[in-house]
mmCIF file of the C-alpha atoms, coordinates in Angstrom:
data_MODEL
# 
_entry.id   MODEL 
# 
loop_
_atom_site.group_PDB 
_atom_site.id 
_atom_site.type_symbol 
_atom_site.label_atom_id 
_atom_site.label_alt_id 
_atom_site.label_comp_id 
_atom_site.label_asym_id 
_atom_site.label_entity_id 
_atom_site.label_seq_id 
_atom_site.pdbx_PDB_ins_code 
_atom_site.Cartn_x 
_atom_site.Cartn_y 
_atom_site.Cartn_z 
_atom_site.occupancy 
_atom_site.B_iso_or_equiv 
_atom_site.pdbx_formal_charge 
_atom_site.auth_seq_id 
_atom_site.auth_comp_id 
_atom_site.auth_asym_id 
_atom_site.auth_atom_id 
_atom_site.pdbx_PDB_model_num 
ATOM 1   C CA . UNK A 1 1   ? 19.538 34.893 -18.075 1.00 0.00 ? 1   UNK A CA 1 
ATOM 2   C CA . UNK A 1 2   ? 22.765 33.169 -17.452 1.00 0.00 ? 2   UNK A CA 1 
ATOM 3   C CA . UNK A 1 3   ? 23.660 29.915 -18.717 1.00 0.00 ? 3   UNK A CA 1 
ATOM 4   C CA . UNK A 1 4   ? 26.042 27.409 -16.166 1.00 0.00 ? 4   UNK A CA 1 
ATOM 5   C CA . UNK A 1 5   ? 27.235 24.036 -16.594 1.00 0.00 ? 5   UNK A CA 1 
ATOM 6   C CA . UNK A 1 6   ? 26.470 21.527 -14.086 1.00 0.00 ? 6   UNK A CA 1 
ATOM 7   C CA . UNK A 1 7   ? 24.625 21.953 -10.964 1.00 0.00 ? 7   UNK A CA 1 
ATOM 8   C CA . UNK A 1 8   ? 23.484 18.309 -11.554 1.00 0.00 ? 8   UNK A CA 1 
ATOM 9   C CA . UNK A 1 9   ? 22.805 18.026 -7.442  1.00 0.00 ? 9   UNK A CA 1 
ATOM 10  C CA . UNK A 1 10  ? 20.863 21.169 -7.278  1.00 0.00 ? 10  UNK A CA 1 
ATOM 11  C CA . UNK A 1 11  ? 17.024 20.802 -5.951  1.00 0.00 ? 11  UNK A CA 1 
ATOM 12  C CA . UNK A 1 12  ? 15.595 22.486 -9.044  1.00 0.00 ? 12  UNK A CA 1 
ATOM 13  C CA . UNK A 1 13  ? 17.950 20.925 -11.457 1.00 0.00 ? 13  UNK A CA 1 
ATOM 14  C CA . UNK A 1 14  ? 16.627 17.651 -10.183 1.00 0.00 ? 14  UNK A CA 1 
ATOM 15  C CA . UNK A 1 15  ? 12.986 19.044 -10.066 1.00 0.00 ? 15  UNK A CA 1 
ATOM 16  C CA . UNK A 1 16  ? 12.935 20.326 -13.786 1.00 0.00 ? 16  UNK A CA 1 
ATOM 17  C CA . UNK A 1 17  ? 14.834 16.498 -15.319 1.00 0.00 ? 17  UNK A CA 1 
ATOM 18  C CA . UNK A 1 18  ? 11.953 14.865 -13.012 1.00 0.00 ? 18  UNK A CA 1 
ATOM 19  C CA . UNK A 1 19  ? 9.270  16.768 -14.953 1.00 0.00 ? 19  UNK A CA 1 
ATOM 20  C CA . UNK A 1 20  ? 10.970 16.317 -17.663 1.00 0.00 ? 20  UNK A CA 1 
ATOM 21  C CA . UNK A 1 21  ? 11.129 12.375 -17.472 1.00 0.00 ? 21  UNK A CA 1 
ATOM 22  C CA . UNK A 1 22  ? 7.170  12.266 -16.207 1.00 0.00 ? 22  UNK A CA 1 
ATOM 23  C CA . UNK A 1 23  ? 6.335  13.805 -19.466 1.00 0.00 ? 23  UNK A CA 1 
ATOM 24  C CA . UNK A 1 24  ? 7.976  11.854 -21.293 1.00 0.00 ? 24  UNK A CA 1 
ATOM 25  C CA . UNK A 1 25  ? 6.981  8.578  -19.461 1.00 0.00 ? 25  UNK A CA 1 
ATOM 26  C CA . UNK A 1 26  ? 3.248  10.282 -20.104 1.00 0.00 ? 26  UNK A CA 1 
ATOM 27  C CA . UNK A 1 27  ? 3.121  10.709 -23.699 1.00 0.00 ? 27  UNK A CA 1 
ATOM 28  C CA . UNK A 1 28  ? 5.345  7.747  -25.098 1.00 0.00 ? 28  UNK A CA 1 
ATOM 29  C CA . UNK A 1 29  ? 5.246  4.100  -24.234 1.00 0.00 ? 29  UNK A CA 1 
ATOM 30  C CA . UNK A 1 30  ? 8.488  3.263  -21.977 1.00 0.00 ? 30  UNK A CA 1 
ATOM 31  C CA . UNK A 1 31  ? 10.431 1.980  -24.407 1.00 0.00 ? 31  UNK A CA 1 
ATOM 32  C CA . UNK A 1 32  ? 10.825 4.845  -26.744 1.00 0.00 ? 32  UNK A CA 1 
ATOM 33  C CA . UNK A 1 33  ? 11.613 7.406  -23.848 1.00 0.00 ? 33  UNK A CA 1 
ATOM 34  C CA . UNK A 1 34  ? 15.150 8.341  -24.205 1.00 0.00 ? 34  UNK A CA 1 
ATOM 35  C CA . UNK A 1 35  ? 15.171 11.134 -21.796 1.00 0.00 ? 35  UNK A CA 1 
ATOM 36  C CA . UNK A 1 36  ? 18.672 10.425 -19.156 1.00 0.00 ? 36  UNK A CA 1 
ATOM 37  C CA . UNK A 1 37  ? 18.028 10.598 -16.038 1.00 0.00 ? 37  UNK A CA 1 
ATOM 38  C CA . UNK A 1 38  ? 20.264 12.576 -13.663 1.00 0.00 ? 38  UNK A CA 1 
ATOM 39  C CA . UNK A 1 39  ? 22.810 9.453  -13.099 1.00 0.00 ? 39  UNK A CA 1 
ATOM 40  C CA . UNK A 1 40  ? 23.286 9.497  -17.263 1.00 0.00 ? 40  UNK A CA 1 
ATOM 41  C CA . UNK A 1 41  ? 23.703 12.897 -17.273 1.00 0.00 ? 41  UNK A CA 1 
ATOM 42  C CA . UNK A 1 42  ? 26.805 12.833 -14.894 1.00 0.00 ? 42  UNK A CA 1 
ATOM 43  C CA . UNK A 1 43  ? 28.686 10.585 -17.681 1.00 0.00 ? 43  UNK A CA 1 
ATOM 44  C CA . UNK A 1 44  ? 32.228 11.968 -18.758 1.00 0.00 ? 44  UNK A CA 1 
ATOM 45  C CA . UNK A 1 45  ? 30.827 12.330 -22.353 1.00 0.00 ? 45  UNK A CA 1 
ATOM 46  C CA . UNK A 1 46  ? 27.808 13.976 -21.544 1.00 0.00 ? 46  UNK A CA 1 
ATOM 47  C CA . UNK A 1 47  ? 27.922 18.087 -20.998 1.00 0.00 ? 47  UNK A CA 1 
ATOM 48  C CA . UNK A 1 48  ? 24.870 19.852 -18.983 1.00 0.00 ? 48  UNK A CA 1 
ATOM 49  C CA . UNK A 1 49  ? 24.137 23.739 -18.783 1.00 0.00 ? 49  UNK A CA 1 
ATOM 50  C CA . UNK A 1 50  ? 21.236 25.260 -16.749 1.00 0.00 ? 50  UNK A CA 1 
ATOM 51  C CA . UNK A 1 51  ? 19.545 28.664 -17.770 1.00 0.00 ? 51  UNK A CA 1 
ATOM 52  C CA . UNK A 1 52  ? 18.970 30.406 -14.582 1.00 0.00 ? 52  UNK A CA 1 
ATOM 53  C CA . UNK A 1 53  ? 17.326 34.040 -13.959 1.00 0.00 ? 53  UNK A CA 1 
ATOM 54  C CA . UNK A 1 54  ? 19.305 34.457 -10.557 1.00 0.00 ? 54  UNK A CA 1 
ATOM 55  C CA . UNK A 1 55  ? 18.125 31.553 -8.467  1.00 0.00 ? 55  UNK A CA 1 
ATOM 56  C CA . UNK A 1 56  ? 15.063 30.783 -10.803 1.00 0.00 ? 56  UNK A CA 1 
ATOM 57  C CA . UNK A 1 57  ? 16.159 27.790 -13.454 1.00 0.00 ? 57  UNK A CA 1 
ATOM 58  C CA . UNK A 1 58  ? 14.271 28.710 -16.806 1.00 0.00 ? 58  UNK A CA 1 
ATOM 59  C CA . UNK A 1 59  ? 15.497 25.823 -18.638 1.00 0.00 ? 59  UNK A CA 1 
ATOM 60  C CA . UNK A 1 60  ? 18.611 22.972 -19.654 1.00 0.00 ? 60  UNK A CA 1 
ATOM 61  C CA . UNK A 1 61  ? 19.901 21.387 -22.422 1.00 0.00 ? 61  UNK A CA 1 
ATOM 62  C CA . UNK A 1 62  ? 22.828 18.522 -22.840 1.00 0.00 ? 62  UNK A CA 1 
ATOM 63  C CA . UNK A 1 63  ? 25.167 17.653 -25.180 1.00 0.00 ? 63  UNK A CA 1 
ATOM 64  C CA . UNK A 1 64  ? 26.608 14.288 -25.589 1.00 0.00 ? 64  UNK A CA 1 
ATOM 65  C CA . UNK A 1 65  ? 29.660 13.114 -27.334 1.00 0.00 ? 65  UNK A CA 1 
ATOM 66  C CA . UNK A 1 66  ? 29.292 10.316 -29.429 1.00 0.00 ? 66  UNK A CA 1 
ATOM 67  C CA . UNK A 1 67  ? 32.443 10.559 -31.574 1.00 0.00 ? 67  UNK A CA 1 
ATOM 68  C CA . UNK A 1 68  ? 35.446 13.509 -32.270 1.00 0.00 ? 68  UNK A CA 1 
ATOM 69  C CA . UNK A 1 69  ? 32.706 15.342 -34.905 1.00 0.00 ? 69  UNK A CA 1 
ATOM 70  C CA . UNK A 1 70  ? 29.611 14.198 -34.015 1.00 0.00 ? 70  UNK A CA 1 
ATOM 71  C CA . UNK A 1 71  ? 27.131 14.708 -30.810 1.00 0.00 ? 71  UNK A CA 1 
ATOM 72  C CA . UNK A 1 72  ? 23.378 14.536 -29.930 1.00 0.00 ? 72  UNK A CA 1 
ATOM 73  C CA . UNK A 1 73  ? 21.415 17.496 -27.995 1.00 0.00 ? 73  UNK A CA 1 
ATOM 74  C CA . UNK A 1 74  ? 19.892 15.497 -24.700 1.00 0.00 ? 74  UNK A CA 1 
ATOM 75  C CA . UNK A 1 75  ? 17.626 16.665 -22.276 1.00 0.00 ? 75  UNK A CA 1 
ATOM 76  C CA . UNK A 1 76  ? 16.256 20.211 -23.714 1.00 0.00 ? 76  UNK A CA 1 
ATOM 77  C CA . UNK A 1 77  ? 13.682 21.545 -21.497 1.00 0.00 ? 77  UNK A CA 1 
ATOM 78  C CA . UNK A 1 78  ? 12.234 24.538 -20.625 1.00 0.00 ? 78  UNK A CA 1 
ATOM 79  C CA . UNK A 1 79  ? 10.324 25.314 -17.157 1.00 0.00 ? 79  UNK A CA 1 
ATOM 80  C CA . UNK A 1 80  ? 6.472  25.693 -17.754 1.00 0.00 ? 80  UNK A CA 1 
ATOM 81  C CA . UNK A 1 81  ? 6.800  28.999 -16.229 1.00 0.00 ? 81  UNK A CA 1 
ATOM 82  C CA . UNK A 1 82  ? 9.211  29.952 -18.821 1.00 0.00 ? 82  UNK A CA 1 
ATOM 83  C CA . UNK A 1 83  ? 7.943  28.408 -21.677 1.00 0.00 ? 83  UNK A CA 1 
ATOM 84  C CA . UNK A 1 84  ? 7.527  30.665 -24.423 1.00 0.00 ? 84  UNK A CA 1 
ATOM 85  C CA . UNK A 1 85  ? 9.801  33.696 -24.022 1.00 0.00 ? 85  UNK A CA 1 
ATOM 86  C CA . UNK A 1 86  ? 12.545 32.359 -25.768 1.00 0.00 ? 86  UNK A CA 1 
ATOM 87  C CA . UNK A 1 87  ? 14.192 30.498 -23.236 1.00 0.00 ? 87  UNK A CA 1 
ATOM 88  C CA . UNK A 1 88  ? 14.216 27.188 -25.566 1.00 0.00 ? 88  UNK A CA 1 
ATOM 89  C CA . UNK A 1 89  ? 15.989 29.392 -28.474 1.00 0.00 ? 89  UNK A CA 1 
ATOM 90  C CA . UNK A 1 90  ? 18.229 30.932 -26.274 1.00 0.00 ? 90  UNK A CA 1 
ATOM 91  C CA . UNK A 1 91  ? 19.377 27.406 -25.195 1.00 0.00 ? 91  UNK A CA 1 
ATOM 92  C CA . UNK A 1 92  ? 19.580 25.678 -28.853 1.00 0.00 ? 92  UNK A CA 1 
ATOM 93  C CA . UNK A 1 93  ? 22.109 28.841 -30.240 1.00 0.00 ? 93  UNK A CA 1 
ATOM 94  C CA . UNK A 1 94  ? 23.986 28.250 -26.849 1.00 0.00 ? 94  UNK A CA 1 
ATOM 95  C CA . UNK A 1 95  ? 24.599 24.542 -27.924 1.00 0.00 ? 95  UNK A CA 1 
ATOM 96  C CA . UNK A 1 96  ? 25.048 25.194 -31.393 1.00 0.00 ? 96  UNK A CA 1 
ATOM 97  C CA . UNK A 1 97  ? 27.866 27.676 -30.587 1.00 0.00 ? 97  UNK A CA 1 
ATOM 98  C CA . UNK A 1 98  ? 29.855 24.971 -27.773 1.00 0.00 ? 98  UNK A CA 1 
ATOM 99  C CA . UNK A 1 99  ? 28.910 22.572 -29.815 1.00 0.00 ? 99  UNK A CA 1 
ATOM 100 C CA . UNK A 1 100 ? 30.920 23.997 -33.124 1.00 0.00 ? 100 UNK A CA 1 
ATOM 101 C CA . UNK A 1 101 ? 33.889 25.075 -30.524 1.00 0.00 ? 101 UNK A CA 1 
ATOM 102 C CA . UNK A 1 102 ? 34.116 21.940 -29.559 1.00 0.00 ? 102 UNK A CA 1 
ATOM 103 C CA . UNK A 1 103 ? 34.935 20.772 -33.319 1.00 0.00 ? 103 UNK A CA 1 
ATOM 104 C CA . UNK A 1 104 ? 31.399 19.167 -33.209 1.00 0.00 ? 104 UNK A CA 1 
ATOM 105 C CA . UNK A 1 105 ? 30.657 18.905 -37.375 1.00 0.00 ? 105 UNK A CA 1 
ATOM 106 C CA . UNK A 1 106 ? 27.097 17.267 -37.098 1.00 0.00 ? 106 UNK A CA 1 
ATOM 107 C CA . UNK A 1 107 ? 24.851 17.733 -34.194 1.00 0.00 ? 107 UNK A CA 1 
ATOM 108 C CA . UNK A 1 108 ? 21.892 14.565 -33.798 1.00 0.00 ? 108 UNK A CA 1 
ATOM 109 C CA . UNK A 1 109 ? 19.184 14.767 -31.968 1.00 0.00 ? 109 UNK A CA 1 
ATOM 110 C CA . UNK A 1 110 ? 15.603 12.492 -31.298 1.00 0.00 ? 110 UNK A CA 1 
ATOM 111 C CA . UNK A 1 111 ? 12.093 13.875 -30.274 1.00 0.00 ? 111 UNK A CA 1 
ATOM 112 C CA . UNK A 1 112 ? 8.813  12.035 -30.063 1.00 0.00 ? 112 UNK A CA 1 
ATOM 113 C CA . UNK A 1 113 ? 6.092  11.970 -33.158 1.00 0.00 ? 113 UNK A CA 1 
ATOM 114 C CA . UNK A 1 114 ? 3.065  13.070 -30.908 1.00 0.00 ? 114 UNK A CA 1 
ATOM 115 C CA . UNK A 1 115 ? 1.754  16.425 -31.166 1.00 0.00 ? 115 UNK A CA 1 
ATOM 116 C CA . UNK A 1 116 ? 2.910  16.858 -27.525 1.00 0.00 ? 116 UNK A CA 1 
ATOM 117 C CA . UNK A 1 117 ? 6.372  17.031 -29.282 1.00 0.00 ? 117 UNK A CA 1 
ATOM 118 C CA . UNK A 1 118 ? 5.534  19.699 -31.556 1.00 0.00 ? 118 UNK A CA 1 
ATOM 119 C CA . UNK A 1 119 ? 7.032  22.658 -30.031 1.00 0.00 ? 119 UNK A CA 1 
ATOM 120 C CA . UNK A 1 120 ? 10.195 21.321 -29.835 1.00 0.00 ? 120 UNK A CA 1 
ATOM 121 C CA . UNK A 1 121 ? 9.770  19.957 -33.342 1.00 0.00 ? 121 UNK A CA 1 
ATOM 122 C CA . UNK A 1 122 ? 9.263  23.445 -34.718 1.00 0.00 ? 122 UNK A CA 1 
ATOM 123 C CA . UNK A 1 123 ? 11.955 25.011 -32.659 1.00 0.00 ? 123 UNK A CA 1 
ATOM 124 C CA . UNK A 1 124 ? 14.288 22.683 -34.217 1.00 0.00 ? 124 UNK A CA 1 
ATOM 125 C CA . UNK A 1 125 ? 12.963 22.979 -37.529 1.00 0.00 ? 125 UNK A CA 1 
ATOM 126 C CA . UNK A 1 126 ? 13.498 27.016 -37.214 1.00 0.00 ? 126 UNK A CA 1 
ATOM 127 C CA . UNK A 1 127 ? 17.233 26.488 -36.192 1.00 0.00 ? 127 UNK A CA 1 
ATOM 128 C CA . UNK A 1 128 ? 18.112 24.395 -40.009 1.00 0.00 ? 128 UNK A CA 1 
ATOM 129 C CA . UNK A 1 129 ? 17.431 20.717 -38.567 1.00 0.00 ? 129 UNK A CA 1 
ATOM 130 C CA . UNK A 1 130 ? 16.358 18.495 -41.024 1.00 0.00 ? 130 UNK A CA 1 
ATOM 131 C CA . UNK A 1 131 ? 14.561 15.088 -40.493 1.00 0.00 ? 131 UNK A CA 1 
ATOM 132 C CA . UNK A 1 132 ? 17.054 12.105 -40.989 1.00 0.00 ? 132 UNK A CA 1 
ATOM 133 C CA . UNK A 1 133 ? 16.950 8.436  -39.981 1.00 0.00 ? 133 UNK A CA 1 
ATOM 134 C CA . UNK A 1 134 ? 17.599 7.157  -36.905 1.00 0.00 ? 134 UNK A CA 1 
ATOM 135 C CA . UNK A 1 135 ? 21.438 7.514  -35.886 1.00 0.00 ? 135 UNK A CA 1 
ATOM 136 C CA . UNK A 1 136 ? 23.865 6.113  -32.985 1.00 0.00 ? 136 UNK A CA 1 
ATOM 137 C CA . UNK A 1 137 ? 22.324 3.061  -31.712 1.00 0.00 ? 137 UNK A CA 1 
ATOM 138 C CA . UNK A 1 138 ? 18.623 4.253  -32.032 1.00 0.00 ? 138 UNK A CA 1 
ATOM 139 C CA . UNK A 1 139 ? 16.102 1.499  -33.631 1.00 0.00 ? 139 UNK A CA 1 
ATOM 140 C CA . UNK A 1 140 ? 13.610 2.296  -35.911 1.00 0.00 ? 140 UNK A CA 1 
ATOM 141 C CA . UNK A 1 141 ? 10.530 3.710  -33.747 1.00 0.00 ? 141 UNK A CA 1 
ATOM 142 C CA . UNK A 1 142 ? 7.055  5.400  -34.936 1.00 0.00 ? 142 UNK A CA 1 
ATOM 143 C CA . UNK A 1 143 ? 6.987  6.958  -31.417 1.00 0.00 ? 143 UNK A CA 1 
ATOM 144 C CA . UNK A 1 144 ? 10.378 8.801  -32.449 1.00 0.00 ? 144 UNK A CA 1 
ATOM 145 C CA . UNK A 1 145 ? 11.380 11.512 -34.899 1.00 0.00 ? 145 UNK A CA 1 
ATOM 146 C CA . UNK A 1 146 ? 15.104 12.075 -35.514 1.00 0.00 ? 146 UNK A CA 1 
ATOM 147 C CA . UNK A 1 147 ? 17.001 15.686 -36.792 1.00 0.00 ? 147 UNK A CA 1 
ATOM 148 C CA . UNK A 1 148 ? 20.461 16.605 -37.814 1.00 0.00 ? 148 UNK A CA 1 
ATOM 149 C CA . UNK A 1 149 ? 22.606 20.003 -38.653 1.00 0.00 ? 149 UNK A CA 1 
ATOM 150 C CA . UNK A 1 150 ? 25.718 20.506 -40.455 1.00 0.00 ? 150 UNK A CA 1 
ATOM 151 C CA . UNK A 1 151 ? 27.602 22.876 -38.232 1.00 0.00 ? 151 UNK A CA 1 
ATOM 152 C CA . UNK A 1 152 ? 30.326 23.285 -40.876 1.00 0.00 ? 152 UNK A CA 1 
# 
């Protein structure tokens, strides 16, 4: 498995965010989805990686900027082919690790409260998150769930 920036115009980039955005449109009324679509994603303070087994993308995960020390993980998914075999892991250490070169001290991120949510919730959990309030300009929301980690 490699992991690449970009390749925001490729077919299966595009195919994996759509998914991505269905589910989320699926499981949580439209105003808590905070997935970014592929437009948001191209914003100079938003970074993008791919995790690709030669030509087969496995997975992605973003990392936006919101001030010198402090950044949110957006748009973490993981191909339903590749689910489960670590793919998702590989992909949070990844960030973790650019994220701390990058001088990042405190990584945010949100996640939905329905069980549909509760891979990712665990995953998170596993890698030292801890549940916090909401953070940036997030509202209050019982559809969302929001994490932090020191990176210090």
């Amino acid at each position: 498995m490699q992991i690449i920036p970009g390749l925001l115009d490729s077919v299966a980039v595009i195919q994996l965010l759509q998914g991505h955005l269905d589910d989320m449109y699926a499981t949580s009324p439209p105003e808590s989805v905070h997935a970014l679509d592929i437009s948001k994603l191209q914003a100079p303070d938003i970074r993008f990686w791919g995790a690709w087994q030669g030509e087969m993308l496995l997975g992605c995960v973003a990392l936006k900027q919101h001030s010198a020390q402090m950044a949110e993980i957006k748009s973490m998914r993981t191909a339903p082919e590749a689910r489960k075999q670590g793919v998702g892991r590989a992909l949070l250490q990844f960030l973790l690790e650019q994220a701390r070169q990058s001088g990042i001290r405190q990584l945010y991120l949100e996640t939905g409260s329905m069980d549909f949510f509760l891979p990712a919730r665990t995953l998170y959990q596993s890698a030292g998150f801890e549940y916090c309030g909401p953070f940036a300009d997030y509202p209050e929301d019982p559809n969302s769930l929001f994490m932090t980690k020191a990176l210090y």
